[in-house]
N, C-alpha and C positions, 0 to 999 in steps of 0.2 A: 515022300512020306518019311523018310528018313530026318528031313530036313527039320518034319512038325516035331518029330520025338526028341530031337536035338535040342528044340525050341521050348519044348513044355520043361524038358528037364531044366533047362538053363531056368527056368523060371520059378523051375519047387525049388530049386537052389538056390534062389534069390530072396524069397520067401522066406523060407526058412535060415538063410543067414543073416536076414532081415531082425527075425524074430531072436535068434541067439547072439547077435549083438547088442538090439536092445538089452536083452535078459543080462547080457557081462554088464555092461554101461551104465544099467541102474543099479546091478549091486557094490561096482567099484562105487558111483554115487554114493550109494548107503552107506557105504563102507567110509568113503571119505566125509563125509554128514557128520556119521558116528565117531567118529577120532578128532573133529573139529569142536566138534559138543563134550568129548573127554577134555579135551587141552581146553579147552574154554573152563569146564568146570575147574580142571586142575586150577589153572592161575587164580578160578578167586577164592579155592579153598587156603590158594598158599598166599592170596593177598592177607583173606579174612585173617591167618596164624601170625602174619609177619606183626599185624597188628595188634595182635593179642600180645605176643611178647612186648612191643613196644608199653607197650598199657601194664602190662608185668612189671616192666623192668624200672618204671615210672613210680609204680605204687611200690616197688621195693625200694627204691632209692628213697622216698616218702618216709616209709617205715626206719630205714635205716639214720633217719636225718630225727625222727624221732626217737629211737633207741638212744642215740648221741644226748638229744637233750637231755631225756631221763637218767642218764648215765651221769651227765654233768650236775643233775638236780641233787640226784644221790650223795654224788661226792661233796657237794656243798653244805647239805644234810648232816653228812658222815663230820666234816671237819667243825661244822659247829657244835654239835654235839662232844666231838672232842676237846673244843675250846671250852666251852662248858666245864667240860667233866674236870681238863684242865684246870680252872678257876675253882669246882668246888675245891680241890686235892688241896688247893694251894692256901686255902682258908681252912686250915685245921682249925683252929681253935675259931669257932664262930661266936657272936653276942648272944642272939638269941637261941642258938641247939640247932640242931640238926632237922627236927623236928617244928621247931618254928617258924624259921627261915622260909620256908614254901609257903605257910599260909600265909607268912608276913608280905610277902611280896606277890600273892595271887587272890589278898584281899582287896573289896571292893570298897574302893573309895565314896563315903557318902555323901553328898553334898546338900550340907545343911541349909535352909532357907529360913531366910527374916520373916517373920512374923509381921506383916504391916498392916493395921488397920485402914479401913478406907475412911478419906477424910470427906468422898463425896459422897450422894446417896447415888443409887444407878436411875436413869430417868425412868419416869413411868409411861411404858408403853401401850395402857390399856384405854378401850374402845372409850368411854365419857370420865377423864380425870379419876379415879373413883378415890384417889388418896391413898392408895396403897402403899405404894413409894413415898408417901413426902413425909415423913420422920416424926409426924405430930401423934401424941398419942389420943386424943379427943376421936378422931374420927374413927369411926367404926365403917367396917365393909358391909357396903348392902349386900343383903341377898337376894339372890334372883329367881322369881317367878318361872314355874316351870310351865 
């Protein structure tokens, strides 16, 4: 009898560290799941950023490449303007005033046209001859019945 008591114990013991191995087993599992699914998420949060800066640094460099043109726009601007100004200074004494000068040169040019009479008649397009067009003063326009 000794022998059975030996036996059964040996066997709640078995049992039971049956049962609390599993229980360690799944939760290191969990546990490892859980930390795999963090690093997972990390990398694509830090893929998703790495990109954004890149897309950043793209549209800055954009922006900055237009600042430049603008900047060059300006100074080309700035220097004609000073030619300009340059040129009025230098024409003190003008023909027309001061005052003339601008409209004389921001008046609009009109372009006169010749007066030409036409030497043909234009044909006559209408449905039976009716003499409309042909140049003769005899014929009169019928009218037409409604």
């Amino acid at each position: 009898m000794d022998w059975l008591i030996g036996v059964v114990l040996v066997l709640v013991g078995a049992v039971l560290g049956f049962f609390v191995a599993k229980y360690v087993y799944v939760d290191k599992e969990k546990s490892s799941k859980d930390s795999q699914k963090e690093q997972t998420l990390k990398d694509v949060v830090i893929q998703q950023s790495l990109n954004h800066v890149a897309e950043s640094r793209k549209i800055a460099e954009q922006l900055e490449k237009q600042c430049q043109v603008l900047t060059q726009n300006l100074d080309n601007y700035e220097s004609s303007l000073s030619l300009l100004n340059t040129d009025v200074q230098s024409n003190n004494v003008s023909f027309f005033g001061d005052h003339a000068s601008p409209f004389l040169q921001n008046k609009e040019q009109k372009v006169k046209r010749e007066k030409d009479s036409a030497d043909v008649q234009p044909l006559d397009f209408s449905n039976q001859s009716s003499g409309l067009f042909s140049g003769s003063d005899d014929v009169q326009p019928e009218k037409q019945s409604k």
